[in-house]
KOLSE-802204 format. One record per residue (C-alpha): residue number from 0; residue in one letter; x, y, z. Coordinates in Angstrom, 2 decimals. Layout:
% KOLSE-802204
(NUM, 'a', (X, Y, Z));
...
***
This chain:
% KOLSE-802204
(0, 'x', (-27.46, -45.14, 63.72));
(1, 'x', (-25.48, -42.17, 63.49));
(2, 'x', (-24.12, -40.87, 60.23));
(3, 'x', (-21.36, -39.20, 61.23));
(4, 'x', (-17.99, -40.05, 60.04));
(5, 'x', (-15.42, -42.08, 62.69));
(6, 'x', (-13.24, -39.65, 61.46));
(7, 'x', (-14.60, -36.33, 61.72));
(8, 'x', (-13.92, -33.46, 59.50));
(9, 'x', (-14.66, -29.78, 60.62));
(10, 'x', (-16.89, -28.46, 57.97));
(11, 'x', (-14.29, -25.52, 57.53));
(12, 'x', (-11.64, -27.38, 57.01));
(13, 'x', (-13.69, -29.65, 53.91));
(14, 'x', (-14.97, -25.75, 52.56));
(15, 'x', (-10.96, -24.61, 52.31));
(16, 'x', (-9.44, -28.36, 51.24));
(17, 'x', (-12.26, -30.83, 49.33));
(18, 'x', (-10.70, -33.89, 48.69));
(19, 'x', (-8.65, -35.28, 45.89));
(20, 'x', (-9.67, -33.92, 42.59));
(21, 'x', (-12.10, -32.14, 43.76));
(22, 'x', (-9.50, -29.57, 44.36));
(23, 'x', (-9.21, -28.87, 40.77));
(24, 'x', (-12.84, -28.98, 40.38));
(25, 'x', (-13.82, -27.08, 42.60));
(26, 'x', (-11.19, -25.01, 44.84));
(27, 'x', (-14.14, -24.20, 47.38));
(28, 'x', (-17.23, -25.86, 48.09));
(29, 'x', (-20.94, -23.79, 46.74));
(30, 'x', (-22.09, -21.48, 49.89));
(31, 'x', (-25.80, -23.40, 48.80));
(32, 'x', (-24.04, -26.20, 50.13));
(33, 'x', (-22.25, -25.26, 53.34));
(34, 'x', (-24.70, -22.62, 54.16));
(35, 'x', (-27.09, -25.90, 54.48));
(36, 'x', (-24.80, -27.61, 57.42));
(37, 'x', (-22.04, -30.17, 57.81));
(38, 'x', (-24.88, -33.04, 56.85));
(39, 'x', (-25.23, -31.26, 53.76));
(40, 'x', (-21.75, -30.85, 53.08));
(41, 'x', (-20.67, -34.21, 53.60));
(42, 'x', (-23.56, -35.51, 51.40));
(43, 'x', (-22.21, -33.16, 48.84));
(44, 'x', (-18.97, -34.26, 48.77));
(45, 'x', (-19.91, -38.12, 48.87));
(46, 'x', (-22.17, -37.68, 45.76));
(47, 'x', (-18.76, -36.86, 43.76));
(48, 'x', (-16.18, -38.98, 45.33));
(49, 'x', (-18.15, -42.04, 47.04));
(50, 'x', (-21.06, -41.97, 44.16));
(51, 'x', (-19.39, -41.48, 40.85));
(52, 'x', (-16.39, -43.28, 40.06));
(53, 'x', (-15.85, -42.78, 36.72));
(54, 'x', (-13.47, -39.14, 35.77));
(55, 'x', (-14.65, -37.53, 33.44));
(56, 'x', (-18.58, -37.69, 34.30));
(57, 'x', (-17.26, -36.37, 37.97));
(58, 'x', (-15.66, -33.69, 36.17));
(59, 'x', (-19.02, -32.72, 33.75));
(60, 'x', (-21.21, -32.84, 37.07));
(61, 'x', (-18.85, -31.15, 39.49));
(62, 'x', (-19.03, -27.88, 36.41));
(63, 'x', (-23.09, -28.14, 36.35));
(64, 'x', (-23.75, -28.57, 39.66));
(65, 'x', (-21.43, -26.03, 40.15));
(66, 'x', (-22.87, -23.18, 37.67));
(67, 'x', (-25.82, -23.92, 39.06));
(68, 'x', (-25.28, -23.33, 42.88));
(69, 'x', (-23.52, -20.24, 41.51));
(70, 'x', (-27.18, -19.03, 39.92));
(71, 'x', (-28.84, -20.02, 43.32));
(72, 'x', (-26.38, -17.60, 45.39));
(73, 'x', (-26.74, -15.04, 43.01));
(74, 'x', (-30.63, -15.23, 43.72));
(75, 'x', (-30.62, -15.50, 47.30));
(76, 'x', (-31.91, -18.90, 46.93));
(77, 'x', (-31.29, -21.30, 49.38));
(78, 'x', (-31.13, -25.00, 49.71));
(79, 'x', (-33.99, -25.56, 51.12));
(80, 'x', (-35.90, -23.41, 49.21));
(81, 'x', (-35.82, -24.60, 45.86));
(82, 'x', (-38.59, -25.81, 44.00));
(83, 'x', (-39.44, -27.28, 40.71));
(84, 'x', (-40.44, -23.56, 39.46));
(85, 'x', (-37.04, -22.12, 40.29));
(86, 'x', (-35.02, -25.17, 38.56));
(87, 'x', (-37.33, -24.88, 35.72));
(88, 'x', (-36.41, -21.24, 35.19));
(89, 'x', (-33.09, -22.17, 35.61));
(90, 'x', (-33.26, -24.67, 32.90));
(91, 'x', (-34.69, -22.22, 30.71));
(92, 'x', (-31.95, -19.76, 30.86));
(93, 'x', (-29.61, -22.37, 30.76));
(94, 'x', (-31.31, -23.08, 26.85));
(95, 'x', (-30.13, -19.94, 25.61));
(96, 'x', (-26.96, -20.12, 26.49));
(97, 'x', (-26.33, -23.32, 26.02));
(98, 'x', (-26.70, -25.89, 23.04));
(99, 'x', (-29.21, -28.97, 24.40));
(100, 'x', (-27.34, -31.71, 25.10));
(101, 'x', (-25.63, -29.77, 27.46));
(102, 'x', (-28.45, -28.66, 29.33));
(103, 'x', (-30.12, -31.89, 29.40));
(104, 'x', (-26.61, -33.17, 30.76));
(105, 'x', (-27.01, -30.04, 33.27));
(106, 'x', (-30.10, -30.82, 34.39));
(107, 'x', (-29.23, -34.91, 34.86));
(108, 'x', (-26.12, -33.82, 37.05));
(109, 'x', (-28.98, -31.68, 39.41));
(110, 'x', (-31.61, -34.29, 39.83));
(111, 'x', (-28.95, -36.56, 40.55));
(112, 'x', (-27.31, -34.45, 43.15));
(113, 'x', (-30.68, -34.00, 44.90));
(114, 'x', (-31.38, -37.58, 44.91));
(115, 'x', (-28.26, -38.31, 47.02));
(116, 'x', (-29.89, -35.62, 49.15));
(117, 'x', (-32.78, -36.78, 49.50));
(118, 'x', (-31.58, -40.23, 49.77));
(119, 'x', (-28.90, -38.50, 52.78));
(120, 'x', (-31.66, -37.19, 54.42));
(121, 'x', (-30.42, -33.12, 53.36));
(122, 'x', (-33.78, -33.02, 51.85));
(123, 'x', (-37.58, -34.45, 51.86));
(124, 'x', (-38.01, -34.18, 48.01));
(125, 'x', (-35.92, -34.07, 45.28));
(126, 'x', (-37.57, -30.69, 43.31));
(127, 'x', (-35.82, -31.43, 39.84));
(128, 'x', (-37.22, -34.90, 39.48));
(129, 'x', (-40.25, -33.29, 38.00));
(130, 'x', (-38.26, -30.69, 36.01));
(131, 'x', (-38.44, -31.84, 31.82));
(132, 'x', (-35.52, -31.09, 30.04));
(133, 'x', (-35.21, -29.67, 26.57));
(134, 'x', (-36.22, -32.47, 23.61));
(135, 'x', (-33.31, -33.82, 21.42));
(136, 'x', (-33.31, -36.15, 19.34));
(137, 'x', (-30.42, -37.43, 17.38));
(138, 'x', (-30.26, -39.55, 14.33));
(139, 'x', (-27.03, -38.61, 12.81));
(140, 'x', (-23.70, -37.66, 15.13));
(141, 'x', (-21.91, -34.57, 14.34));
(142, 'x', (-18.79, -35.33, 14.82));
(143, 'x', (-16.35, -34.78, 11.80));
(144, 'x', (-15.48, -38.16, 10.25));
(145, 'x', (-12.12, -38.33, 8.20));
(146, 'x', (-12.70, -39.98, 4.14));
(147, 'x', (-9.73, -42.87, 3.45));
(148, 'x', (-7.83, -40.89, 2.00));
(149, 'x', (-7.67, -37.62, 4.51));
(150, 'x', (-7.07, -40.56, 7.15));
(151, 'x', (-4.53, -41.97, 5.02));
(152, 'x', (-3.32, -38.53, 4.44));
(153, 'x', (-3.01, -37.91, 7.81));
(154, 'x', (-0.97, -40.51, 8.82));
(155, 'x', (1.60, -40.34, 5.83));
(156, 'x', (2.08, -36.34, 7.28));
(157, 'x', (3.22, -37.92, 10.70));
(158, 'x', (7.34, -38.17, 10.86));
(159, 'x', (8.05, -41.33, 12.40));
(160, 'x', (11.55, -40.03, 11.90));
(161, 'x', (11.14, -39.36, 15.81));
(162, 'x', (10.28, -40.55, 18.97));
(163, 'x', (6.73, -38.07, 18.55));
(164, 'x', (5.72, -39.32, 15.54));
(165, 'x', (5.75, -42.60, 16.13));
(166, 'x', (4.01, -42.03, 19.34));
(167, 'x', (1.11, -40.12, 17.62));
(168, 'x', (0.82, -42.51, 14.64));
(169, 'x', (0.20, -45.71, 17.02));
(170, 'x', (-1.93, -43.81, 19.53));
(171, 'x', (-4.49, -42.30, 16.31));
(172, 'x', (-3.85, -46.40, 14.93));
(173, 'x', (-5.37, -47.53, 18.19));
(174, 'x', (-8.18, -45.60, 17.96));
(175, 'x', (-9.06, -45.54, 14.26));
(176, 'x', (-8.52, -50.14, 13.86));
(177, 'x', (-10.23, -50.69, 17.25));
(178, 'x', (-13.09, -47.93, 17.48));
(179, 'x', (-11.21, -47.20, 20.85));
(180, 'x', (-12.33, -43.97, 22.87));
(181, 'x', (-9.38, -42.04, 23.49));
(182, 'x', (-9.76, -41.82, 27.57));
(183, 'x', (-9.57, -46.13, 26.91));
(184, 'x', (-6.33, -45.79, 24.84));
(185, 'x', (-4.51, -43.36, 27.24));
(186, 'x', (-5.34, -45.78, 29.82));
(187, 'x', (-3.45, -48.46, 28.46));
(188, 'x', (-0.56, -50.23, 30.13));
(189, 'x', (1.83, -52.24, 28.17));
(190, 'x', (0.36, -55.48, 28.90));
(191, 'x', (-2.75, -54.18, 27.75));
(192, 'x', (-1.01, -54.85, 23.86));
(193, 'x', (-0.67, -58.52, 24.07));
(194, 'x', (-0.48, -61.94, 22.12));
(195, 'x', (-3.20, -64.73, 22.85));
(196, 'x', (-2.65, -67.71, 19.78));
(197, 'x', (-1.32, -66.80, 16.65));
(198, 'x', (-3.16, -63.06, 17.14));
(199, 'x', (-2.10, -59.99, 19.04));
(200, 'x', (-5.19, -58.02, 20.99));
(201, 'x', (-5.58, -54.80, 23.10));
(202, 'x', (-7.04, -54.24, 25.91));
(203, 'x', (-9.49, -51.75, 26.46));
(204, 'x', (-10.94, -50.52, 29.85));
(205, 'x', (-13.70, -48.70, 28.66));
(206, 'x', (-16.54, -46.53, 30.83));
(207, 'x', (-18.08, -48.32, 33.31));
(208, 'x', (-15.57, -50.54, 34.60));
(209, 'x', (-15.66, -52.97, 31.57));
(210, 'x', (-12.47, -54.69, 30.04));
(211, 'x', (-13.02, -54.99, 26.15));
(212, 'x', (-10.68, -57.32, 23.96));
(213, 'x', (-10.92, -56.01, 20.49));
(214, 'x', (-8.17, -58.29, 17.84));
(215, 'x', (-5.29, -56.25, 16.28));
(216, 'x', (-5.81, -55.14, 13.14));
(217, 'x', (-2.46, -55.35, 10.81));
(218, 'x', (-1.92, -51.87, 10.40));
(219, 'x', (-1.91, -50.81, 14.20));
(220, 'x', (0.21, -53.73, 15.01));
(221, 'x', (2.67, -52.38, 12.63));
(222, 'x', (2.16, -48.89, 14.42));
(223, 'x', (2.30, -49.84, 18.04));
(224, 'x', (5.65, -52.27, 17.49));
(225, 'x', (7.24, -49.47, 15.70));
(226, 'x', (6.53, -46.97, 18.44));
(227, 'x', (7.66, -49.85, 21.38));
(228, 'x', (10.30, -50.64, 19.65));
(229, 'x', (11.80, -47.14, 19.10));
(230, 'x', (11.35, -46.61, 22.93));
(231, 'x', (12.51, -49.68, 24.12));
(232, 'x', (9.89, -51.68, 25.45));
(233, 'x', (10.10, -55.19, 25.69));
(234, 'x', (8.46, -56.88, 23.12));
(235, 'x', (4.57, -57.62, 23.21));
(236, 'x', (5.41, -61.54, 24.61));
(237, 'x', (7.94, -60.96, 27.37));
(238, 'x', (5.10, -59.92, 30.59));
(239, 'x', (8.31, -59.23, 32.81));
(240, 'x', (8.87, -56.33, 34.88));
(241, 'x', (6.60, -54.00, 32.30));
(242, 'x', (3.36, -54.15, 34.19));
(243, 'x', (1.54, -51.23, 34.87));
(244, 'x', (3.92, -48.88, 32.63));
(245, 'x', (1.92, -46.42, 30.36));
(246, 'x', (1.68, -47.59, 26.90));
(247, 'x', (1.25, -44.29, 25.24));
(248, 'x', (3.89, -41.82, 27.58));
(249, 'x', (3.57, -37.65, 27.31));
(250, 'x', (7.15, -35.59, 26.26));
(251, 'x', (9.02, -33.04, 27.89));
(252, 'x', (9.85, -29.65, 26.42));
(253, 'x', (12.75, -31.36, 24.58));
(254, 'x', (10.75, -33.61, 22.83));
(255, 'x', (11.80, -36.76, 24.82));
(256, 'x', (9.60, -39.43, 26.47));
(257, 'x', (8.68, -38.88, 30.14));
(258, 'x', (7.26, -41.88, 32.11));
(259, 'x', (4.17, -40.04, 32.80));
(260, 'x', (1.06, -41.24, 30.76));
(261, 'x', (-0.22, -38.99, 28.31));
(262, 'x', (-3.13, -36.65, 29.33));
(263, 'x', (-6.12, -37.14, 26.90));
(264, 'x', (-6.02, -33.33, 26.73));
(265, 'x', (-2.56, -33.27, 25.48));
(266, 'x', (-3.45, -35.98, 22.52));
(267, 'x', (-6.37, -33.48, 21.75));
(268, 'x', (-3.57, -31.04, 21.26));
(269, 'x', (-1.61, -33.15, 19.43));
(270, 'x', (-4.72, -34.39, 16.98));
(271, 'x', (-5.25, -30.35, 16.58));
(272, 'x', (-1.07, -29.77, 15.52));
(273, 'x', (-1.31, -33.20, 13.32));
(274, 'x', (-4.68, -31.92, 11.57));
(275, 'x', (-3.44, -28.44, 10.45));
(276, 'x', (-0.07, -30.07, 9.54));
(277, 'x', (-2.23, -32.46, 6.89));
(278, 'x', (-4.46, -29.57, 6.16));
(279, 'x', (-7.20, -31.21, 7.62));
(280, 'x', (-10.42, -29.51, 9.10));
(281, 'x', (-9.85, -27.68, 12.65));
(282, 'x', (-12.94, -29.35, 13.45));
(283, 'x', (-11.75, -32.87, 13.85));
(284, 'x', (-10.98, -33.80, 17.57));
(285, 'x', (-10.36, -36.84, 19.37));
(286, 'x', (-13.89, -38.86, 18.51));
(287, 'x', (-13.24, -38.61, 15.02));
(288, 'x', (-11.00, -41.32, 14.55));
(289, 'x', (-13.57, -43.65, 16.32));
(290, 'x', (-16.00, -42.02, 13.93));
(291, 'x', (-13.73, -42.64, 10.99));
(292, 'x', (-13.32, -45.89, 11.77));
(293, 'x', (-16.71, -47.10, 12.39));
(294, 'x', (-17.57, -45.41, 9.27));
(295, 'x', (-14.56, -46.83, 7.02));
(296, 'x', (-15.74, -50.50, 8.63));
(297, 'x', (-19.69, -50.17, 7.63));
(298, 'x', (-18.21, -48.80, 3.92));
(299, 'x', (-16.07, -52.37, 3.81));
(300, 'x', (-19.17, -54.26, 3.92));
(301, 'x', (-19.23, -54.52, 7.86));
(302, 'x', (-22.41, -55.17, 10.04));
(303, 'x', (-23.89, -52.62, 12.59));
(304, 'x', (-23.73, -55.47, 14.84));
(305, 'x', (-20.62, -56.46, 14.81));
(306, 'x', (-19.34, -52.62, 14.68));
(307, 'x', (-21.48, -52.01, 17.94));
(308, 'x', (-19.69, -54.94, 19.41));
(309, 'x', (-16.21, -53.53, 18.58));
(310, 'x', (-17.14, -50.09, 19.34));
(311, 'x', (-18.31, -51.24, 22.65));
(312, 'x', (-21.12, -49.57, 22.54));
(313, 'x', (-24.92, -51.01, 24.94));
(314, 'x', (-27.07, -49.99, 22.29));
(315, 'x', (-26.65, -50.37, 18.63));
(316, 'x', (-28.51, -46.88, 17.88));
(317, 'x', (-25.20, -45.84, 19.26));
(318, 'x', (-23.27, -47.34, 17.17));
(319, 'x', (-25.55, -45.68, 14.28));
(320, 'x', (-24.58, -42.32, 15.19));
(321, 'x', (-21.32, -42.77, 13.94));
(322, 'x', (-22.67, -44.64, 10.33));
(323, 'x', (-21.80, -41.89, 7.62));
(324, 'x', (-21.97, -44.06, 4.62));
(325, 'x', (-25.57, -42.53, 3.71));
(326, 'x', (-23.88, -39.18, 3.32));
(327, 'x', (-22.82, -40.03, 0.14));
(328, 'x', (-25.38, -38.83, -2.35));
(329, 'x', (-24.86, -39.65, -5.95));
(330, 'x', (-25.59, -36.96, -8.77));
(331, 'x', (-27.71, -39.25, -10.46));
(332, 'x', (-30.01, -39.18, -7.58));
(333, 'x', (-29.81, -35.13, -7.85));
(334, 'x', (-30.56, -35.28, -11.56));
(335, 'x', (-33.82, -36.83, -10.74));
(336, 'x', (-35.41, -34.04, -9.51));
(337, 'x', (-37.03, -32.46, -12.50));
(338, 'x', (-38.36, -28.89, -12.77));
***
């Protein structure tokens, strides 16, 4: 059977114009690639749009793959001709530049790349799938995590005098009383805040295609009908003529509403502004309200379990990453050790 397309591209015109966001990924295709033929060019260009659905890990393997086709050109190197050897070497520069995760994240984004190669029929063998990556091992996350009272802090800093304020207060809400990652809370729609029984619940589509329920909690419920109700939107029980409108919506340069949703890169912004306002670390980014309240849940006499279940998260070591409440050491426990 043949593999070609029933609607043929020319393989210059998918070099000058890759499709959808690849565009903004990556303007032109690597000359590794299309110096390889149209097979391996199409193959290419599947692995990102046809293979991996989800955004952001598109994004984080269209940059590696990228850097990395970038070292092979500099070297001469061509597709064919790259071995285990050369990607280890790669890999090793790649450690000193880079912090490990990222390599190892690097390195995952290449051997799965060649795999869709192989399994395209570009290449015989895929020659990273015996390359090791640097070893990492994490027991304790290291992302900042806010106390109760810089969280409180925080959110008593926030005018909800205006239409900004009480957008930011119910979008940090959302994440710190459901655990939410912030790519699930700028995803929201309207209907995704809804009232099943006597409670009111959010809807979370989370990585991997999966729809996660998590209950209101008081305070965010507060938040969030504060914020709709400032902007007009219906209330949380009328469904009519509201689906599919952005929950959380970004602002124009005068500081009104727009009915585009907000960018998760413009609420990273926004967390930076809020922080220095409240005199809060510069560290603390977008995770850290997840983080905080994770943490803030296991410090109330919460289970792991049922924090992993909230959080979403497949494995509860996960879950543990985010568990600060053993940072705490008392000064009695100091005082023991006796010189």
């Amino acid at each position: 059977m043949s593999d070609r397309s029933p609607f043929p591209l020319k393989s210059h015109d998918i070099i000058l114009r890759p499709p959808g966001q690849l565009r903004d990924l990556l303007p032109r295709l690597p000359t590794l690639i299309t110096a390889a033929g149209e097979q391996a060019t199409r193959k290419f260009l599947e692995f990102f749009t046809a293979n991996i659905r989800n955004v952001n890990t598109r994004a984080a393997y269209a940059r590696a793959t990228a850097r990395f086709c970038a070292w092979c050109d500099e070297h001469g190197v061509s597709l064919q001709a790259i071995e285990p050897m050369l990607i280890a070497l790669y890999v090793e520069e790649l450690c000193a530049q880079r912090a490990k995760p990222t390599v190892k994240q690097h390195l995952a984004a290449i051997r799965m790349l060649f795999d869709y190669l192989v399994v395209g029929q570009v290449l015989p063998l895929n020659p990273a799938s015996a390359v090791r990556g640097p070893k990492h091992v994490v027991k304790k996350g290291s992302t900042p995590v806010l106390t109760t009272d810089e969280a409180h802090d925080l959110f008593e800093s926030i005018d909800i005098t205006t239409i900004a304020g009480l957008r930011d207060r119910a979008l940090i809400g959302v994440m710190v009383f459901s655990f939410a990652r912030v790519g699930a809370v700028v995803a929201m729609n309207v209907e995704d805040y809804f009232q099943q029984g006597k409670r009111f619940w959010f809807r979370l589509h989370e990585k991997g295609g999966k729809r996660h329920d998590v209950p209101v909690h008081h305070k965010a419920e507060q938040y969030v009908d504060e914020y709709m109700a400032a902007v007009g939107v219906p209330a949380a029980t009328e469904t009519a003529g509201r689906k599919g409108t952005p929950l959380f919506r970004s602002l124009d340069r005068h500081r009104h509403l727009t009915d585009r949703r907000i960018h998760r890169n413009e609420v990273l912004a926004m967390i930076k502004r809020r922080a220095l306002h409240a005199r809060l670390p510069p560290s603390i980014c977008c995770h850290t309200f997840r983080a905080t309240g994770i943490t803030a849940y296991l410090h109330g006499g919460g289970t792991l379990e049922c924090a992993q279940r909230i959080a979403c998260h497949e494995s509860p070591r996960t879950t543990k990453l985010y568990d600060r409440t053993s940072d705490d050491i008392s000064l009695d426990e100091i005082e023991r050790i006796v010189i």
